[in-house]
N, C-alpha and C positions, 0 to 999 in steps of 0.2 A: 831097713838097713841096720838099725839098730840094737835089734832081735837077730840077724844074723849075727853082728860084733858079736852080741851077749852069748848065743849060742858057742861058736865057733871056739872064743877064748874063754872058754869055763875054768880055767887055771888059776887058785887065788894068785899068782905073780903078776898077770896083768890088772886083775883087781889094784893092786897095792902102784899100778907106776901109770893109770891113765885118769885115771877118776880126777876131779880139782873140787877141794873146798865141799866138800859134805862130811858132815860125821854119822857116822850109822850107829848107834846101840844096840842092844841084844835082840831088839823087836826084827829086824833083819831075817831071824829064822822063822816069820813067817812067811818069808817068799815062797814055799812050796803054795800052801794054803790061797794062797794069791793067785797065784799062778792058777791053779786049779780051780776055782770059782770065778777067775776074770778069764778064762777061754773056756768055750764049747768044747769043737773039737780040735781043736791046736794042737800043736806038739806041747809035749810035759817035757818037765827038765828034772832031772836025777836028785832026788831030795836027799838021797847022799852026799851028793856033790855040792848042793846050795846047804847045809848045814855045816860041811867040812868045811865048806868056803865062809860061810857068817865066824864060827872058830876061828879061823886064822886070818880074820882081817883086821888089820890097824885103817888108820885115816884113807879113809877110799877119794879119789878123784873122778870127775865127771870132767871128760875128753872136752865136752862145750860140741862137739859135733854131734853127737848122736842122740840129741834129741831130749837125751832124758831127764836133763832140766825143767822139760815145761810143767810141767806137774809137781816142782820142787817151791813149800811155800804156797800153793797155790790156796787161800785165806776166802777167806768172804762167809757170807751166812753158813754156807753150808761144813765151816770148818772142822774139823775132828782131831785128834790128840790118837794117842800110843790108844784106846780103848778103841777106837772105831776102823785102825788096822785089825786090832785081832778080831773085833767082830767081823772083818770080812772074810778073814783069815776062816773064820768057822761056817760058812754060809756052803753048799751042797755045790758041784761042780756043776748041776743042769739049773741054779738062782741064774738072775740076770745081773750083770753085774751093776754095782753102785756107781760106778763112774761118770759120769754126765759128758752132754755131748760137746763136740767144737773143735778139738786138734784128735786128729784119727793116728794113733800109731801102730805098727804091728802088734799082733794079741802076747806074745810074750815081752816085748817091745813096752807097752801099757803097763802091763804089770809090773815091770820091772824100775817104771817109773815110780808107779804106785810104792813102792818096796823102798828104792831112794828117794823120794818126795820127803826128805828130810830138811827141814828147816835149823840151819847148823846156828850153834850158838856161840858168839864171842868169849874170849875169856871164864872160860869154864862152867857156864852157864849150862843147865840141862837141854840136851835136844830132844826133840819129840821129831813123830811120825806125823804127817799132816798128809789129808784126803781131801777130797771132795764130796757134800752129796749131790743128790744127781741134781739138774738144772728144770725147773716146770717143764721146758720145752724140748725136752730130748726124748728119742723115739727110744722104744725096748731094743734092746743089742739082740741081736740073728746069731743061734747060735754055729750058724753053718758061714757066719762072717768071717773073713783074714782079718777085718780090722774093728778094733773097741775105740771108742770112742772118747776123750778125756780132756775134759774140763780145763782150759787155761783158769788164770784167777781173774775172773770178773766178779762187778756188783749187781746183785739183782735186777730184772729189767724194771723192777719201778723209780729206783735209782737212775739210769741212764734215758728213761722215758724222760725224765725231769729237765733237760740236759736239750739248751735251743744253739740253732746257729741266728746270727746275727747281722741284718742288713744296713752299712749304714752310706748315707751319700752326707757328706762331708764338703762344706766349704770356710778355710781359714784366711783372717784377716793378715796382711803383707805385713812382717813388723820393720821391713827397710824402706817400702812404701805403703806408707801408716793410713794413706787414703785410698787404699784400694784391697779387694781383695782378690787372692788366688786362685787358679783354675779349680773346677768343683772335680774331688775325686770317689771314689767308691772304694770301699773295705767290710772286712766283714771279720766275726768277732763270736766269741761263746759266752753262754748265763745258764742262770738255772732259775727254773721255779721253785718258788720257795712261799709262794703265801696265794692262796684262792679267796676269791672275792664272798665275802657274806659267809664266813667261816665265825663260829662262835670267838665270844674275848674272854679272854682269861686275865682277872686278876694279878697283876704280877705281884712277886715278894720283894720286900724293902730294904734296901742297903744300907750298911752299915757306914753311913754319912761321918761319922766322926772320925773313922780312921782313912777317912778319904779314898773310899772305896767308890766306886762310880755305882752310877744309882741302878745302871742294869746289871749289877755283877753277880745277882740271884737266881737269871733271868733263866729258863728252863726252855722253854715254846715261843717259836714265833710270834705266837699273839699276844707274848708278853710286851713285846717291841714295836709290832702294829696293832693297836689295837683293832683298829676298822682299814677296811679296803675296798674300794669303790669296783676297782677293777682286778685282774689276776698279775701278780708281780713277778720282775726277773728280777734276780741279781747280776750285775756283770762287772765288770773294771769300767773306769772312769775312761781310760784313754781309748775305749772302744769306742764310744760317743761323743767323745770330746771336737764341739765343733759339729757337733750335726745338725741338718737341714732335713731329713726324713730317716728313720730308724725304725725297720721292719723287723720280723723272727716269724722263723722258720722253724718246725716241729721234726725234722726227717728221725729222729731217735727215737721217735716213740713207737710204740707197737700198733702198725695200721696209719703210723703218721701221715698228715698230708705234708707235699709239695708247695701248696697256698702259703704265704705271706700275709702276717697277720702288722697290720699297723701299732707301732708301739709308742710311747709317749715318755719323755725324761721327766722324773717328778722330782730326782732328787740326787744329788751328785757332791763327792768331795774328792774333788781330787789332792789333796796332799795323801789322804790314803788308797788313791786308785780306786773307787768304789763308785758305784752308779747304783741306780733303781728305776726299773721301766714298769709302765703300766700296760697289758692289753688289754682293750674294753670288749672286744668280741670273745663272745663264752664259747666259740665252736672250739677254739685255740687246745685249750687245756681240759676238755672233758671228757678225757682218756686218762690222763697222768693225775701221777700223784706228786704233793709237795715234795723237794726233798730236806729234808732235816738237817742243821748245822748243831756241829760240836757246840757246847756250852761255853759262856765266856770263860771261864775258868778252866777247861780243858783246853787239853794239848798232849797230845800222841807224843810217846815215847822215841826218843832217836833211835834210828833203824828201826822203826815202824813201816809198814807199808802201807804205801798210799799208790790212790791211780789218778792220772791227770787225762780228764775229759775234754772233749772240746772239737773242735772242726779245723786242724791246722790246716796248711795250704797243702794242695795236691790230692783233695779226693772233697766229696760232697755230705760223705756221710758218716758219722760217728767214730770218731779217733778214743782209740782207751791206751796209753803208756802206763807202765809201772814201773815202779823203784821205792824207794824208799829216805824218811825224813833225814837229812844227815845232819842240819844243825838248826838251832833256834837264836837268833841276833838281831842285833839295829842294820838296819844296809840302810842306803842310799835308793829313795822310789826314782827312777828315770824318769817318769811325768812329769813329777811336785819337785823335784829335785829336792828333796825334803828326807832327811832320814827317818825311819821309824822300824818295828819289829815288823820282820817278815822270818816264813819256814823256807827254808833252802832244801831244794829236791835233785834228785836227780832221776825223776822220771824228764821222758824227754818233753817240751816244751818250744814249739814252734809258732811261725805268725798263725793268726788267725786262733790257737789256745787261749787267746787273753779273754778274763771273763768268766773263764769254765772251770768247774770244781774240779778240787783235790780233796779224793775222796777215799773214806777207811774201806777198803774192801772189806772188813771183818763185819762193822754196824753199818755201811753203807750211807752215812753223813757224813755232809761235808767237812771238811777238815781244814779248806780255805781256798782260796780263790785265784787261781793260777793269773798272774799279769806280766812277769819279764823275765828275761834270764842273761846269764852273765855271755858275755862276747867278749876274746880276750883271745892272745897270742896263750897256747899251752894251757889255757879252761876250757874243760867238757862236763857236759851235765851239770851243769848247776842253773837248774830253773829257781823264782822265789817268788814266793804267793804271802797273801794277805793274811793272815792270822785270824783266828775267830773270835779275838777280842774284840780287833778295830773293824767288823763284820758287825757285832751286837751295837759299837760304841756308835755303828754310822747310822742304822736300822733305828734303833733308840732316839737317836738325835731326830733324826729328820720326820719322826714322827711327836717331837714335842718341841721343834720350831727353833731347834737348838744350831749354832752355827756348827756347820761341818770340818771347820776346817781345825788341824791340829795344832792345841795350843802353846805359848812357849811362857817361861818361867823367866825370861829374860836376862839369864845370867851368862857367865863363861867360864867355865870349870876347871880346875887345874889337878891334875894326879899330884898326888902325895905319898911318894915311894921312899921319900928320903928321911929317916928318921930324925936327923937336925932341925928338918924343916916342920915335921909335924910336935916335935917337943917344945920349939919358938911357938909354935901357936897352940899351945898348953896344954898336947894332947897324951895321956898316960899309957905309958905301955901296955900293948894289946888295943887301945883306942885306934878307929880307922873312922875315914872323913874326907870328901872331898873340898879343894879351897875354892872359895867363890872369888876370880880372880880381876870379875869388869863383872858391871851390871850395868845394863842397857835400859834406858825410858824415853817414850816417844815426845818431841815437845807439848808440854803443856799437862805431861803427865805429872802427879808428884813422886815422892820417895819411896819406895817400894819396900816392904818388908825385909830383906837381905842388904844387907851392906858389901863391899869391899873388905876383903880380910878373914868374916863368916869361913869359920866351917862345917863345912854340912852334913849332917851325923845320921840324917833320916828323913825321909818324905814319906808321910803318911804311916805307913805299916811296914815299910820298907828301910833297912839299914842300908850305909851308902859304906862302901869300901873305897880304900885308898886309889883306886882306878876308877873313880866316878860309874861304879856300875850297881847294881842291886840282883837279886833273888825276886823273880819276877815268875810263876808259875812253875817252878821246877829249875828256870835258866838265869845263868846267870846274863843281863842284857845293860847296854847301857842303862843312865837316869831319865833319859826322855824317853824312855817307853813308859813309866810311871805315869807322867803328863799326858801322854798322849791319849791315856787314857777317858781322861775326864773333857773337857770342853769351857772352851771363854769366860772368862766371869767368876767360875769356879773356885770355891777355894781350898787350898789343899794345906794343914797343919804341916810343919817343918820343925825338927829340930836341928841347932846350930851351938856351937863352941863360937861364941863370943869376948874375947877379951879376956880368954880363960876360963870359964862360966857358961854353962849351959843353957840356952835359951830356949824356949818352945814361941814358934812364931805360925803365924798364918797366912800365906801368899795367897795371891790372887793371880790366875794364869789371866796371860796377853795374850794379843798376834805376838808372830816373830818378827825380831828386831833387826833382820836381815839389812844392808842399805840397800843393796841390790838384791830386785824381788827375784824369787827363784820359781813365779810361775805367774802369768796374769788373771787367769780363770776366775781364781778366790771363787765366791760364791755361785759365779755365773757360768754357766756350761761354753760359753763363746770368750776366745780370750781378743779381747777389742783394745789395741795400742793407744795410747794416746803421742798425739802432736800439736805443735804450732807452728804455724810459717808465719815468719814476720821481717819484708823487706826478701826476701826470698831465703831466708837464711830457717831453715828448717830444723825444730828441735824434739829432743824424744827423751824421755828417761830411761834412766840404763837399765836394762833387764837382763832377766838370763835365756829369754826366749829371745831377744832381739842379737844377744851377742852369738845364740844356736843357728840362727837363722844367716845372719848378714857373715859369720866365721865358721863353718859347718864342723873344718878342723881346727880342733882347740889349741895346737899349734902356731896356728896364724891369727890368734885373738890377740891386738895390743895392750900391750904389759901393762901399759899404767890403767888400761880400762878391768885389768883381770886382776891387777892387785886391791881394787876396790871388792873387786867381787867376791875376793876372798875372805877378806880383813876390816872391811869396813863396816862399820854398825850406824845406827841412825842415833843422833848427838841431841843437844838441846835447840841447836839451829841447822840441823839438817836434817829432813827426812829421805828425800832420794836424790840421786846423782841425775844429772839433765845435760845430754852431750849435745853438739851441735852434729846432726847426722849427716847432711849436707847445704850445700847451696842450688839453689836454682839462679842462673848467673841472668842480671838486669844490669842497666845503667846506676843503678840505686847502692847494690852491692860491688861494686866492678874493682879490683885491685887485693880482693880477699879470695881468690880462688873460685873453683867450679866445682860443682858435682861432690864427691869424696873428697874431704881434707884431712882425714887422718880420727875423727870423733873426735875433736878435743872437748875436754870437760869443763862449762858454764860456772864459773866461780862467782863473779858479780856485777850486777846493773851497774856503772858509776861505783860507790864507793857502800852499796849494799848487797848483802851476801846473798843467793837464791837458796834458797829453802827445800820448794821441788816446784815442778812444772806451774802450777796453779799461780805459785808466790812470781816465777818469771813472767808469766804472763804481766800481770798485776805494773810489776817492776817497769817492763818494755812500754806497757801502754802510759804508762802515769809519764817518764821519760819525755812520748813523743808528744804529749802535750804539753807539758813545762820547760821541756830544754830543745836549745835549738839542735843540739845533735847527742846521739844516743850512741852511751859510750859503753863495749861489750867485753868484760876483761871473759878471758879462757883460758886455760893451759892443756897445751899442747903436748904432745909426749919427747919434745924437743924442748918445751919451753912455755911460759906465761906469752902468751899475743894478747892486740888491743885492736878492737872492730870498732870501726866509726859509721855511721849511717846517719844522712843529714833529714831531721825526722818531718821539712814541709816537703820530702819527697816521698815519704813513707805511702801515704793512701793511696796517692796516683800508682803509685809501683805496685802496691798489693793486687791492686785491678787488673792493672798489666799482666803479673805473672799470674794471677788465674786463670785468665781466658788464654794467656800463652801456652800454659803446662797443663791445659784441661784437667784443673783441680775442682773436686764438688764441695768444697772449701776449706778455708783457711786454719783452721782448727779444731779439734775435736774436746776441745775444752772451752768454756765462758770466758771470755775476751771479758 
């Protein structure tokens, strides 16, 4: 169809009012040349008419109907530039053509692609010609064929051999009912091979530790980050296994793949960065395929770069490839970990079952990072966001030198500094920029932490901090905790600060985050396991953010005073977390406080002692029912401060009672 359009309307007029969004340059007037070496015996088209027509054309449009997009842009190994048009341009009209095989279009139809397969350039930038070469697996073109055959933009097939589906059965523990768990489900999920078992170790090279560079930031090869491997490894997203009970993979991408299901094993997982690592122990698995390679920690693909998102979405069995291209580099918000950190925002498409699966350079055919979630939203399309191939090396590294996974926090809270009053009171000189450290958080029992209150913060490691708490992070500009995110616990990272007027150079040491409300239970363990106490039948839990996703699905109907904790509250010198009363199980013991659901109210203090977190209420309740005659429970309500009385020689007999009443497998999941 599209060979007729191009035939029929040979007029540059329609050239000039259907085309969208390409730029042609002079190389254009090789469409004869094209034409004539990419058909046998096809019809010619008047090389008159295609030179008068290259002459008089300004910005040409591509209809989006006819096809001749697919070959525009089209990247990967076999790419070529404005010299590998005119080579073909020159090749004899009985050569076979160069085109590789997979989307068939009419033979002047191909050509014509071939001719517009221009990859147009923003803001004045040069455009070029881009080709294809042919594909290993594509047959010689018939010169007696209507159709040629022409290459969409794939990655070589040793790149998508690499490339598993993922089996997993899944069962999560209730966080509304803390003693039991949920029906077992099934899902399924993408990874990649990335490391073969008894592959030689390579030496890594040494980080520049003083500037608080992280110790893999040199890292080139895999085996700089594993050294050894017992078995053959995947990479995949954390929330793909998260909660597994058996996790099988599946080879269908590879060339001659089996069907078989190969048993896999979780060795190592963090989720605030959405990251997993499976082992297969069976060698049949992977002894076709080859590893696939990940960008360097230090790389990162140019915005409007093209990338393809691999993987197995829902609706078909076997190897899914989208394309699009990187649009931005930022901190977002991970859905898992509820945890911000840097991710690449895409907009290839990105559906269930892609989480896991690489986002991959068509040009060098490594990974570029690790497709896990995308935005859902009234009036948002395409915008998938994958894992960066920093915190890809940062997870790799770690969990191969026993390092904690999870991302670390500097403990403070940042204030932008836009106002030039405010930044000359805190004695900063014209052109000086710095973010304000405006609360610092320490867990009890920690001491004083390097940064004060007041501190402005001028630099973390090698990195200047501008008036917007952000830095110059690989080319981007990104918030300050990607900086952090970087490194791992314990770590220490030199800071300098504007103190009291005067420049300081300090050296912090990263924490956990100071969150009061945890924003995921997992932490180190692949199973998120709630904790509870019933006592007297009065059932308690600490506030989470998996408990309030779970027990409020919409954020709408989460109670206000449980959500302004959630947002604003940090952990103190006598608080570590928040401990709501979740419900009652109604006995004669509790009778006149309510039943079932009372609203969560939040546990303030035993008698005239404050709770701390669950552990410290525990402790409070029991010491209570031994020493006083009745056990006195302040709460507040999102009405109000209440007071729970429980007379405590009824306490044991009742706890009996409502066990065997409520078929509970017991009383609490923490040490009475």
């Amino acid at each position: 169809k599209s060979a007729a359009i191009f035939w029929k309307y040979r007029r540059p007029r329609w050239l000039h009012t259907s085309f969208r969004s390409v730029m042609l340059p002079s190389s254009i007037l090789s469409i004869p040349a094209i034409l004539q070496s990419a058909t046998g015996s096809g019809p010619s088209m008047p090389v008159a008419f295609v030179q008068e027509t290259a002459a008089r054309m300004s910005p040409v449009r591509c209809c989006g109907r006819c096809g001749l997009h697919a070959a525009r842009g089209a990247g990967g190994p076999g790419l070529r530039h404005t010299a590998g048009v005119a080579a073909a341009a020159g090749r004899s009209a009985a050569a076979p053509s160069p085109l590789a095989s997979g989307l068939f279009l009419p033979a002047t139809a191909a050509a014509a692609a071939v001719a517009l397969g221009v990859r147009g350039r923003q803001r004045g930038k040069r455009a070029s010609v881009l080709t294809r070469a042919a594909d290993s697996g594509s047959g010689s073109v018939s010169s007696s064929s209507s159709s040629l055959p022409v290459s969409p933009a794939t990655s070589p097939p040793s790149v998508r051999d690499s490339v598993v589906k993922i089996f997993v059965t899944k069962q999560r523990f209730s966080m509304t009912v803390p003693w039991q768990t949920i029906q077992v489900e099934s899902s399924s999920g993408s990874g990649s091979f990335i490391r073969r078992r008894g592959s030689p170790t390579v030496a890594p090279p040494a980080a520049d530790a003083e500037q608080g560079d992280p110790p893999y930031w040199q890292f080139s090869s895999i085996e700089h980050a594993i050294p050894e491997a017992t078995g053959d490894l995947v990479l995949t997203a954390a929330h793909v296994v998260a909660d597994a009970r058996d996790v099988r993979v599946q080879l269908l991408s590879a060339t001659g793949g089996s069907t078989e299901k190969y048993v896999a094993r979780v060795i190592a997982v963090s989720h605030d960065s959405d990251l997993a690592l499976l082992e297969i122990s069976d060698v049949r698995c992977f002894c076709n395929s080859e590893v696939m390679p990940i960008f360097g920690p230090k790389e990162l693909p140019e915005v409007q770069s093209r990338v393809q998102v691999m993987g197995f979405p829902v609706g078909g069995d076997y190897l899914s490839i989208t394309e699009g291209v990187l649009s931005r580099v930022e901190v977002v918000e991970y859905c898992h970990s509820r945890r911000p950190a840097m991710a690449l925002t895409v907009d290839a498409a990105i559906n269930a079952g892609n989480s896991g699966g690489p986002v991959v350079d068509p040009i060098t055919g490594r990974m570029v990072a690790v497709a896990h979630q995308k935005v859902v939203a009234y009036g948002v399309e395409n915008q998938g966001q994958c894992v960066p191939p920093c915190l890809i090396w940062r997870f790799l590294h770690g969990q191969s030198n026993g390092k904690c996974l999870r991302l670390p926090s500097i403990g403070t809270y940042i204030q932008h500094l836009e106002s030039p009053a405010h930044a000359e009171m805190l004695g900063l000189k014209e052109g000086e920029v710095g973010a304000l450290v405006r609360e610092v958080y320490r867990l009890p029992g920690e001491g004083p932490g390097a940064l004060r209150m007041g501190d402005v913060l001028l630099k973390m490691g090698r990195h200047d901090v501008d008036n917007f708490g952000t830095v110059k992070l690989l080319g981007h500009r990104v918030a300050l905790s990607a900086v952090q995110d970087l490194l791992y616990m314990g770590d220490k990272v030199p800071i300098t600060v504007m103190r009291e007027g005067k420049v300081t150079l300090l050296e912090a040491e990263l924490g956990e985050p100071k969150s009061l409300v945890p924003r995921t239970l997992y932490k180190d363990s692949n199973i998120a396991r709630p904790s509870f106490f019933i006592f007297g039948g009065l059932v308690f839990v600490p506030l989470t953010a998996d408990f309030l996703g779970e027990a409020w699905p919409n954020a709408e109907d989460r109670p206000p005073h449980l959500m302004d904790l959630y947002y604003r509250g940090s952990v103190g010198e006598h608080l570590r977390e928040v401990v709501v009363l979740l419900s009652i199980l109604a006995d004669d013991v509790n009778a006149g406080h309510g039943t079932g659901y009372v609203g969560c109210p939040i546990v303030d203090s035993v008698g005239d002692t404050k709770v701390m977190d669950l552990p410290h209420l525990v402790s409070l309740l029991e010491e209570a029912k031994r020493k006083e005659d009745y056990v006195q429970l302040e709460v507040t309500m999102s009405s109000g401060p209440y007071t729970m009385i429980l007379k405590s020689a009824d306490l044991p007999e009742a706890d009996a009672r409502i066990q065997e009443l409520y078929q509970l497998p017991c009383l609490a999941s923490v040490e009475r």
